[in-house]
Structures are given as structure tokens and as C-alpha cells.
C-alpha positions, 0 to 999 in steps of 0.5 A: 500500500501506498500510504500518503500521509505526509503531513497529512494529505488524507485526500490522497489516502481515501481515494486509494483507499477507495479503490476496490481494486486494492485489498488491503493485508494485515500489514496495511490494516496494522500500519494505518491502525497505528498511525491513527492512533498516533495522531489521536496522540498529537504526534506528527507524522511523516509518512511514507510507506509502500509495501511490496508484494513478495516478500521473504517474511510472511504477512505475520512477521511483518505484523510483528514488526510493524506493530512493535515498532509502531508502539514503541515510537507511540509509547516513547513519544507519550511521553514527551510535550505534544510539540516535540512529538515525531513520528516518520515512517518510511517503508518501501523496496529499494535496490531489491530489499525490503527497507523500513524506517521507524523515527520518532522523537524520544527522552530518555533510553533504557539500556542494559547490558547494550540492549534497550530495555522497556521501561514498561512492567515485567513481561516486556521489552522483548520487541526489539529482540523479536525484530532482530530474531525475524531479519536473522531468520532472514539473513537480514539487518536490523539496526538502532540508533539513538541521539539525545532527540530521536530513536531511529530503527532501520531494517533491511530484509 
């Protein structure tokens, strides 16, 4: 799916998504589900996604990654003024891989023992590991970087 949310331009997005021709997957149901949900929480958004079809990992697995992702950055922003909330999504198939990008503004990074931590309740903070476990699987790379500003997970499959 192509998904024209940059800064907003929803009529873009309802007139493909008002085309019968195109059946949306779980993965398509899961992004706009979260980015829905994001700017319900006053988080910019800057959007540019398209989902190919074909791809190594099943529809679950990108659901997985989607999803983690999508509500790490939502969770991680919360937290922050309503002014300094970000969220940039960039999804699309580039010198064929598969490549998603996930930014979004944050304050403090739980680290330990070199990998980030929920600051959630016990029986969390394993979605990064699982991100990282379904690239591997698929002989792939995922990365985290992180500033004093923003937390930037990138994956190529």
C-alpha cells in the first residue's frame, strides 16, 4: 500500500483507499491502525510507506514488526510535550530489499547490558529482540540508533 500521509494529505489516502481494486493485508490494516492512533496522540507524522508484494517474511512477521515498532515510537513519544512529538515512517523496496524506517522523537533510553530495555512492567521489552530474531531468520539487518532527540530503527530484509 501506498500510504500518503505526509503531513497529512488524507485526500490522497481515501481515494486509494477507495479503490476496490486494492485489498488491503494485515500489514496495511496494522500500519494505518497505528498511525491513527498516533495522531489521536498529537504526534506528527511523516509518512511514507509502500509495501511490496513478495516478500521473504510472511504477512505475520511483518505484523510483528510493524506493530512493535509502531508502539514503541507511540509509547516513547507519550511521553514527551505534544510539540516535540515525531513520528516518520518510511517503508518501501529499494535496490531489491525490503527497507523500513521507524523515527520518532524520544527522552530518555533504557539500556542494559547494550540492549534497550522497556521501561514498561515485567513481561516486556522483548520487541526489539523479536525484530532482530525475524531479519536473522532472514539473513537480514536490523539496526538502532539513538541521539539525545530521536530513536531511529532501520531494517533491511
Amino acid at each position: 500500500m501506498i500510504c500518503f500521509c505526509w503531513i497529512l494529505k488524507w485526500s490522497e489516502l481515501e481515494r486509494y483507499l477507495d479503490d476496490p481494486a486494492d485489498d488491503l493485508t494485515m500489514a496495511d490494516t496494522v500500519l494505518n491502525s497505528k498511525l491513527s492512533a498516533a495522531e489521536q496522540k498529537q504526534i506528527r507524522l511523516n509518512v511514507r510507506t509502500h509495501i511490496p508484494k513478495g516478500l521473504s517474511m510472511s504477512d505475520v512477521e511483518l505484523c510483528s514488526v510493524l506493530g512493535n515498532l509502531l508502539d514503541n515510537a507511540a509509547e516513547t513519544c507519550e511521553k514527551l510535550l505534544s510539540e516535540t512529538r515525531f513520528l516518520c515512517v518510511y517503508i518501501d523496496k529499494t535496490k531489491g530489499q525490503f527497507y523500513l524506517s521507524v523515527q520518532n522523537s524520544t527522552g530518555s533510553v533504557h539500556k542494559e547490558r547494550g540492549v534497550f530495555r522497556s521501561g514498561k512492567q515485567e513481561n516486556h521489552g522483548f520487541g526489539l529482540f523479536r525484530i532482530d530474531r525475524i531479519a536473522k531468520k532472514h539473513g537480514s539487518h536490523f539496526q538502532t540508533e539513538v541521539s539525545l532527540t530521536f530513536f531511529a530503527d532501520n531494517a533491511i530484509i
